[in-house]
C-alpha positions as a printed Julia matrix, in Angstrom:
208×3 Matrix{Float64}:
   0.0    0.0     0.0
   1.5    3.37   -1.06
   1.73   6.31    0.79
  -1.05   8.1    -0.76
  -3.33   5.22   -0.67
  -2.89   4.58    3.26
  -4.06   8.57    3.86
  -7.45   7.67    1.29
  -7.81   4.98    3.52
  -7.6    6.76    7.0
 -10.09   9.01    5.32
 -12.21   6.68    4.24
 -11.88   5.79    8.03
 -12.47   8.34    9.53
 -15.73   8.67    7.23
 -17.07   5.25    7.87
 -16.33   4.83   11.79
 -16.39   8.72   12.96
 -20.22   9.07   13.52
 -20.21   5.94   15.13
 -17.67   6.62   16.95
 -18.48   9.47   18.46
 -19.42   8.75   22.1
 -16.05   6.54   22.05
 -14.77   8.04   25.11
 -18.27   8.01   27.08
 -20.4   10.77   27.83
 -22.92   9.73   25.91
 -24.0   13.48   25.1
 -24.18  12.24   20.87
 -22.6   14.72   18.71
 -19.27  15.23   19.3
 -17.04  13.8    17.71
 -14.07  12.02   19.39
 -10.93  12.5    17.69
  -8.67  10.91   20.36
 -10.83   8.02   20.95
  -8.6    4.73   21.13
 -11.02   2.8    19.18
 -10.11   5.59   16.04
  -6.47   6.13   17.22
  -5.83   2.22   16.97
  -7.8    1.96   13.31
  -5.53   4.98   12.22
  -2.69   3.79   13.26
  -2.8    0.54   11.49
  -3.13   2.66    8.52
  -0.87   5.36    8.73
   2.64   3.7     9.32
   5.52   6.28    9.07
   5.44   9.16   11.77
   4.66  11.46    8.81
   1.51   9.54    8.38
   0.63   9.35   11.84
   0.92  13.69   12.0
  -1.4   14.1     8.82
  -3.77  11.43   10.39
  -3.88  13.27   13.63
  -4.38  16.4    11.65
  -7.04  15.42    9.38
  -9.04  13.78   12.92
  -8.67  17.38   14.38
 -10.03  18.61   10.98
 -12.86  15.89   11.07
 -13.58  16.83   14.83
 -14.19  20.27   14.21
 -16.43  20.59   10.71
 -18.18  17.36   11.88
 -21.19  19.49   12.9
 -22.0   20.59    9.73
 -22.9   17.3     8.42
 -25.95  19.41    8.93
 -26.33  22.79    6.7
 -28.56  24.29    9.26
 -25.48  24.58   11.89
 -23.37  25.48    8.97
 -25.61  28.1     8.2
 -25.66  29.32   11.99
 -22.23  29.35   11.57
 -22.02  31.99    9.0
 -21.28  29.7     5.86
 -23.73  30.56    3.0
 -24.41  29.17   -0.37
 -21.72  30.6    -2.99
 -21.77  28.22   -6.12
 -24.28  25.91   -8.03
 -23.3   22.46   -7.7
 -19.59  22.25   -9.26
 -18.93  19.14  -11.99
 -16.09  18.96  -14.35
 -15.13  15.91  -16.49
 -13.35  14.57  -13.76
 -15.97  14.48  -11.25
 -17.53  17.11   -8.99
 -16.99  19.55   -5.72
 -20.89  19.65   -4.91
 -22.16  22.79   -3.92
 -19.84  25.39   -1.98
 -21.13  27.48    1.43
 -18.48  29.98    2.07
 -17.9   31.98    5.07
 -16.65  35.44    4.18
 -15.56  36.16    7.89
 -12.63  33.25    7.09
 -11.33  34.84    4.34
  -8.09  36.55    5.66
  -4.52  36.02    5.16
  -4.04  33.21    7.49
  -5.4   29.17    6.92
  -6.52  27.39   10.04
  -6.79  23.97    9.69
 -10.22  23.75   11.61
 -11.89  26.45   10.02
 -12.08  26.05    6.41
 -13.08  29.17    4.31
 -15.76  26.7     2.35
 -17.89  23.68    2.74
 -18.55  21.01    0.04
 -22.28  19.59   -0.36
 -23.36  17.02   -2.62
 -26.91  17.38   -3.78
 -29.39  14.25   -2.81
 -32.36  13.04   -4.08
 -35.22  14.23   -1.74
 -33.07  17.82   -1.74
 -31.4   17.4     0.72
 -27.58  17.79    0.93
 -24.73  15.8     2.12
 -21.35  17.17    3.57
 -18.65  15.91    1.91
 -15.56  17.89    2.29
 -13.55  21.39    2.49
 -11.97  23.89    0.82
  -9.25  26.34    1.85
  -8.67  29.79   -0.14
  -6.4   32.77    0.5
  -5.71  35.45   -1.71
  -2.18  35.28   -3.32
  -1.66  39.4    -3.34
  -2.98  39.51   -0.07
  -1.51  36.0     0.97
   2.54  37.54    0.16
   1.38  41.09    1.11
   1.4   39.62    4.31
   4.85  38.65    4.6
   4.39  34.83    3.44
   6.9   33.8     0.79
   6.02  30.53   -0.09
   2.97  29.07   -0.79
   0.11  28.11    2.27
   0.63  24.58    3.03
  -1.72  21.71    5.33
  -1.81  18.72    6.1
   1.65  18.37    4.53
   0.59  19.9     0.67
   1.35  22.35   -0.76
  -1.75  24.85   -1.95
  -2.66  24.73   -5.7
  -3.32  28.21   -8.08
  -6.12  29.0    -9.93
  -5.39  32.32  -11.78
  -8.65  32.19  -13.97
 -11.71  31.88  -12.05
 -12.13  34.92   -9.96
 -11.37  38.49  -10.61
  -7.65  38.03   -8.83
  -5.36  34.61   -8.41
  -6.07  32.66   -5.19
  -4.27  29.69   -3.47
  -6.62  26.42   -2.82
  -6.67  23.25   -1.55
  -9.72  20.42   -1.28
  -9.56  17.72    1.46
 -12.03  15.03    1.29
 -12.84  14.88    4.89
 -16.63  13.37    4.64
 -16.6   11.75    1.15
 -14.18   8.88   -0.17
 -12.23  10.18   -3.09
 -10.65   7.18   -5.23
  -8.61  10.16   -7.07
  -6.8   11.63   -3.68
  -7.63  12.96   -0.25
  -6.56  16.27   -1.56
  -7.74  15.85   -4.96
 -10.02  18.45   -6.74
 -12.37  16.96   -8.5
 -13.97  13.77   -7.17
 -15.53  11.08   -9.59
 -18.0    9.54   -6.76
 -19.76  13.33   -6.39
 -22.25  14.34   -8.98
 -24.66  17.37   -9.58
 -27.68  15.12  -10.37
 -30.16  16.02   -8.48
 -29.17  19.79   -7.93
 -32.54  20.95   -9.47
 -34.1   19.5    -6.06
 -31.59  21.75   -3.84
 -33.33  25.71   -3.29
 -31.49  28.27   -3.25
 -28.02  27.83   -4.72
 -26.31  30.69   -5.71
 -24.89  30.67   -9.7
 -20.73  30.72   -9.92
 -18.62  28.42  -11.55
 -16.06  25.6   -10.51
 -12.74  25.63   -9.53
């Protein structure tokens, strides 16, 4: 198993066994999630193997810990994340539809408080979180005194120069949704816009 396959896998764990697991250290109080729980730290660690591994791992359960909530919109929408694109496909898969959160959108990434959530559209119009997106300005991003490029979870943040009136720094993690192309991968083939007509009140835009 490669190294890139192990961290889809400890993503697809931490998608299949987080809800379930999220009373793992007692309490009972169903909701929040429980990153450190030795039940999740033992399934991790099977899968991530070199210390590397183990430090995204821990960093993606603090991730999955913290946006966990808004598995449903309404507390994403409490929040302050609102709809900002139509539900995003491209030939090589889709990014749902985005809720941004214009209060995140400073010259700083945080790996807990993404500047967008991902939602894939469902049948009976409802939708499903399925991942996050981080975006910084690059004027505003080197104005600041940064030199290189923003980097979690161990990547390095891609460029999109085209899509927006200025250039911006991104990166996708597929915290919620299993992503045979990469945990950091834009476009995912298992996400599509299908039943987006069901979904009110989606803002237009375009992908990225």
């Amino acid at each position: 198993m490669t190294h890139w396959t192990r961290l889809a896998t400890v993503v697809a764990l931490l998608t299949l066994v987080g809800f379930a697991l999220a009373d793992v250290d007692g309490g009972g109080g169903g909701g929040a999630f429980a990153s450190t729980g030795p039940e999740l730290e033992a399934r991790l660690a099977s899968v991530a193997q070199t210390s590397v591994e183990r430090q995204v791992a821990r960093e993606l359960a603090l991730l999955y810990a913290a946006v966990e909530p808004f598995r449903d919109v309404g507390a994403a929408l409490e929040a302050g994340y609102a709809p900002a694109t139509p539900c995003m496909s491209d030939a090589l898969g889709a990014q749902g539809i985005h809720y941004a959160n214009d209060a995140l959108f400073a010259t700083e990434v945080v790996a807990e408080t993404p500047q967008l959530l991902m939602y894939e559209p469902r049948p009976d119009g409802t939708l499903q979180f399925i991942g996050v997106e981080y975006l910084v300005f690059q004027a505003a991003w080197h104005e600041a005194g940064f030199e290189e490029r923003p980097s979690l979870f161990g990547q390095e943040f891609g460029l999109n120069e085209v899509l927006l009136d200025e250039p911006f720094y991104l990166l996708h993690v597929w915290i919620a949704q299993f992503n045979p192309a990469g945990v950091f991968a834009d476009w995912n083939p298992l996400v599509d816009c299908t039943y987006e007509a069901a979904v009110e009140g989606i803002a237009g835009g375009a992908g990225h």
